[in-house]
C-alpha positions as CSV (number, residue, x, y, z in Angstrom):
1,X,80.7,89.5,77.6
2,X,79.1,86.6,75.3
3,X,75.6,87.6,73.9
4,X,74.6,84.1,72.7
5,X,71.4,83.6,74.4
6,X,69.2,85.9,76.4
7,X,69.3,89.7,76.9
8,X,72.1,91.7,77.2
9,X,73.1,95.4,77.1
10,X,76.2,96.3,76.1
11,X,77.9,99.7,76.9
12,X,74.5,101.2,77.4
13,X,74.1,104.9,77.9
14,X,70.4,106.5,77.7
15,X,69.1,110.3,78.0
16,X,65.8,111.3,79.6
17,X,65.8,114.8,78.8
18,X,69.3,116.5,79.9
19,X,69.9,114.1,82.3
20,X,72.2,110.9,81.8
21,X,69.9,108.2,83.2
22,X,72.1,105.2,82.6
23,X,75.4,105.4,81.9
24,X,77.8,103.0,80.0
25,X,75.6,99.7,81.1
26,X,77.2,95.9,80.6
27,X,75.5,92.8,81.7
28,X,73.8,90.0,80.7
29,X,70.2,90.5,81.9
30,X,68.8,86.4,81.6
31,X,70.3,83.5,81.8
32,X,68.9,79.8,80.7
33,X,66.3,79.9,83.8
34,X,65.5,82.0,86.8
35,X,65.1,85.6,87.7
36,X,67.0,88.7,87.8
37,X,66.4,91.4,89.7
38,X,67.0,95.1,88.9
39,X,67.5,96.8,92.2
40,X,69.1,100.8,93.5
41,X,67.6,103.6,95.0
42,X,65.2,106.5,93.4
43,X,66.2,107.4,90.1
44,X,69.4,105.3,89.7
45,X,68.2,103.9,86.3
46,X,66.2,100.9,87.0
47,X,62.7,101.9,84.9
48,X,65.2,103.7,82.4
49,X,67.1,99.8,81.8
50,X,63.6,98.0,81.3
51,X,62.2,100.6,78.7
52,X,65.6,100.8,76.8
53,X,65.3,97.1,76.5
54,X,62.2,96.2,74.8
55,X,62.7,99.9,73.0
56,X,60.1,102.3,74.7
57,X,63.6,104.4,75.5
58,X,66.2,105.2,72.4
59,X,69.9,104.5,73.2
60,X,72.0,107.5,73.4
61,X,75.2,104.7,72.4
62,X,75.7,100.9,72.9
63,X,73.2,98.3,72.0
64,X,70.7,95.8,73.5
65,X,71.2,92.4,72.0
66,X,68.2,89.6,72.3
67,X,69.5,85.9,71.5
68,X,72.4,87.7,70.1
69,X,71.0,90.0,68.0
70,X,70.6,93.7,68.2
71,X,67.6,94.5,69.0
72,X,67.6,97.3,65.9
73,X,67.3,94.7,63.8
74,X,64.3,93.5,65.0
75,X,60.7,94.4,63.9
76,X,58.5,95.8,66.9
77,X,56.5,92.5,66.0
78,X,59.3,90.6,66.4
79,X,60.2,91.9,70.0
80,X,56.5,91.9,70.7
81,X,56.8,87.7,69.9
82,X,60.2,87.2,72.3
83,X,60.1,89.8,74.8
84,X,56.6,90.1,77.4
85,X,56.5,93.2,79.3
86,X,54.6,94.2,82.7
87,X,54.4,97.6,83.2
88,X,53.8,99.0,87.1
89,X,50.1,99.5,86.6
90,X,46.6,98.0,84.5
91,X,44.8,100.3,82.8
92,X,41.7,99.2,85.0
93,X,39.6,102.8,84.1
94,X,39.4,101.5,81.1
95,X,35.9,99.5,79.9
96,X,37.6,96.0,78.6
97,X,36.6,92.7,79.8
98,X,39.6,90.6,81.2
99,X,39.4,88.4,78.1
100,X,39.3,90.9,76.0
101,X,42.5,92.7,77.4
102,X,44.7,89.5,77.5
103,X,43.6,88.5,73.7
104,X,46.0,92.0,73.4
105,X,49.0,89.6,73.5
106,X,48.1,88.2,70.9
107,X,48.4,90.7,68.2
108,X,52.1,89.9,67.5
109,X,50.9,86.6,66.5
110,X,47.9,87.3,63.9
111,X,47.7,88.4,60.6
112,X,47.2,91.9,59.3
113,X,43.2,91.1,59.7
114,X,43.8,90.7,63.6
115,X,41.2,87.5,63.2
116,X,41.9,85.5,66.6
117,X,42.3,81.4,65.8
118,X,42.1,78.5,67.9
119,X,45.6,78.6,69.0
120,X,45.1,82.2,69.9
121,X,42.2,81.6,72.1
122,X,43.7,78.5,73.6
123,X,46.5,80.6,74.7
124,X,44.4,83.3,76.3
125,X,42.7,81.0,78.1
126,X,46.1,79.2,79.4
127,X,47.7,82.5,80.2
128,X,44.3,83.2,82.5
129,X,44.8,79.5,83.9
130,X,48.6,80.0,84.7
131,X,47.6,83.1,86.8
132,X,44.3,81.6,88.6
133,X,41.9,83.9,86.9
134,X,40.0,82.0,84.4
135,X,36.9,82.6,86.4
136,X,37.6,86.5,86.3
137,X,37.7,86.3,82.1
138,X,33.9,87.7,81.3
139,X,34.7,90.4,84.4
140,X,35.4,94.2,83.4
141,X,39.0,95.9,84.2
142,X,37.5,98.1,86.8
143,X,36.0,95.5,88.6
144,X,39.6,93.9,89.5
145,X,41.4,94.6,93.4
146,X,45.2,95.5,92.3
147,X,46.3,92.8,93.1
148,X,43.8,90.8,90.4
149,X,44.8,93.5,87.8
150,X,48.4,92.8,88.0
151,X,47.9,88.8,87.0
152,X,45.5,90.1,84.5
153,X,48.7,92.0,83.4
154,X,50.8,89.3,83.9
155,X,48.3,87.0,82.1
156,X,48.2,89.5,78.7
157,X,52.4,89.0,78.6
158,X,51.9,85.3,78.8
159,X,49.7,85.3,76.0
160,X,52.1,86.7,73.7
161,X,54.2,83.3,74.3
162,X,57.4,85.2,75.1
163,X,61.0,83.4,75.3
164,X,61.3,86.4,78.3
165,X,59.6,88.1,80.7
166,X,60.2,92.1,81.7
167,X,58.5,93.1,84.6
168,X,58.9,97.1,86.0
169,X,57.9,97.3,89.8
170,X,55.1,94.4,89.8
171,X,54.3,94.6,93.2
172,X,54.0,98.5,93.1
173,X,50.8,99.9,95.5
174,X,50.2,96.1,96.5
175,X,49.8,95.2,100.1
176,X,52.2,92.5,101.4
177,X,49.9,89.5,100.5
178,X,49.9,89.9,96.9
179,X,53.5,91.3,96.9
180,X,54.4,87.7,97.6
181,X,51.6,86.2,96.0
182,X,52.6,88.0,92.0
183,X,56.4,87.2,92.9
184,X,55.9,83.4,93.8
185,X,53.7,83.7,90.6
186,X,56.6,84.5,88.6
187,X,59.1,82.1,89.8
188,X,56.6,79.5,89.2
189,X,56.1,80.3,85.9
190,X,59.4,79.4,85.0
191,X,60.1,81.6,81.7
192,X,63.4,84.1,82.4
193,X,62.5,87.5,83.7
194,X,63.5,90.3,84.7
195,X,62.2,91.8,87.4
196,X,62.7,95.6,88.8
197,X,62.3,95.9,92.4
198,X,62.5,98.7,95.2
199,X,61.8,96.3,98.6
200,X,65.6,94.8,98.5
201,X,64.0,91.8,100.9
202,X,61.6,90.7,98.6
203,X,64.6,90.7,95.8
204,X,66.3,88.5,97.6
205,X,63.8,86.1,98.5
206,X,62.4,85.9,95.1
207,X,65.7,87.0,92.5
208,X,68.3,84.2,91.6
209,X,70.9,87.2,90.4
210,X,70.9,91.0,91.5
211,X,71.8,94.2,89.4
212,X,72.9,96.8,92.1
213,X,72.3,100.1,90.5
214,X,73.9,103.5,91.9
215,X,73.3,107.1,89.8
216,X,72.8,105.4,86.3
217,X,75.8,102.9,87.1
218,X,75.9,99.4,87.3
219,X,77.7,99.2,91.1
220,X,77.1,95.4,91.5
221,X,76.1,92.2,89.6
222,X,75.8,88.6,91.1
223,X,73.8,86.3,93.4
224,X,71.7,87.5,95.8
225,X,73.7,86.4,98.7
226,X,76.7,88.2,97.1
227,X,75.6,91.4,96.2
228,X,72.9,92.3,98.7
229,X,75.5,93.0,101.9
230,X,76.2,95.7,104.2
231,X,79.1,96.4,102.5
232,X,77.8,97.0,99.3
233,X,74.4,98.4,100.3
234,X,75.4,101.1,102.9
235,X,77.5,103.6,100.4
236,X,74.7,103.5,97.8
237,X,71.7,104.0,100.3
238,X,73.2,105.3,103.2
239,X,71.5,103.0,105.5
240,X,73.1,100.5,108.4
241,X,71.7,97.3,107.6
242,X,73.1,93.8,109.0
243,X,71.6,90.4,107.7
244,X,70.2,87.2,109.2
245,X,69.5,84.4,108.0
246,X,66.3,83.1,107.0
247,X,66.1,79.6,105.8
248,X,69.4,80.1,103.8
249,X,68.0,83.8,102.2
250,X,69.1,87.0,103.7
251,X,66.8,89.3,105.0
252,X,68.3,92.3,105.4
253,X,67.4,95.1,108.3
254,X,67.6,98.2,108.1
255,X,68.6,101.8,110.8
256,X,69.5,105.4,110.4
């Protein structure tokens, strides 16, 4: 597998604790444009992937390559400036004003004095813009529906200017309007991401490639269209599901 451009893991294994949560992981993550979803029942290693990329998770063996190179050899800075990471939840408990939580992706980008510029607050304010919350900027955390929290979160990785996008369960605890809303959010953006999702349907309305995970195994990679099919869904979830077509995207239904 060529590591050129992009992110890629290559023979990946990761612990968490005794228990081998990914094992012996190979795929190209991002290509040039679009989206890839990370997909697979409870515990099959989805979370695990996305923290062993940007390096919250140590590698038991293989390597994680960004652009072609390992990601070892990269300062946390460094990944900080290329990679822009959405974690499931906004820490909206916490006393901040929107503007001043977004100005966090910009820390990669100052000096050692942490003095914002210009440029810095220019891109705060275009990261709040991109995500239609500019009017929310002078507003505290805790004063945000979940939905509003998560572009806030969104908003803080755009800031950061990354070449690539990791988000883990964006639409968790979000009723089905700003499920769609924070996915259609993404794709407009246009900036590769990765994306880890539970609800298979809103992978493959939203995802361009899927990653089919099964007990810390890679089971599938490919388009949507390809990969997300009764045949390869029923032995990992053990459900009967059959497909129609919506408007060239399957939606998939599921029985006992």
């Amino acid at each position: 597998m060529s590591s050129a451009g992009g992110i890629a893991v290559h023979d990946l294994s990761v612990r968490r604790g005794k228990t081998l949560a990914l094992h012996s992981v190979d795929a190209q993550l991002t290509r040039s444009e679009g989206i890839t979803g990370i997909v697979g029942p409870n515990g099959s290693g989805k979370s695990t992937l996305i923290s062993a990329v940007y390096g919250a998770l140590k590698p038991m063996a293989g390597r994680v390559t960004v652009d072609g190179t390992d990601v070892r050899a990269l300062s946390t800075r460094a990944i900080a400036q290329t990679i822009g990471v959405v974690t499931q939840m906004t820490p909206t408990e916490v006393p901040v004003s929107v503007w001043d939580y977004v100005a966090l992706g910009r820390l990669p980008h100052q000096n050692w004095m942490g003095v914002s510029s210009q440029n810095d607050r220019e891109w705060i304010d275009n990261a709040l813009v991109s995500v239609g919350m500019r009017s929310h900027a002078g507003k505290s955390l805790n004063e945000l529906s979940g939905g509003e929290a998560q572009r806030i979160n969104i908003a803080r990785a755009l800031a950061q200017n990354p070449r690539y996008l990791l988000l883990d369960e964006p639409t968790n605890h979000l009723d089905v309007h700003y499920q769609h809303s924070i996915l259609q959010l993404v794709r407009d953006l246009g900036v590769p991401s990765v994306m880890v999702l539970h609800d298979l349907n809103l992978a493959a309305r939203y995802c361009d490639e899927v990653l089919l995970f099964d007990s810390g195994t890679l089971a599938h990679v490919g388009p949507v269209a390809e990969v997300l099919t009764p045949e390869k869904i029923f032995p990992i979830y053990r459900m009967k599901v059959r497909t129609i077509d919506d408007s060239g995207t399957p939606h998939l239904l599921f029985s006992p």
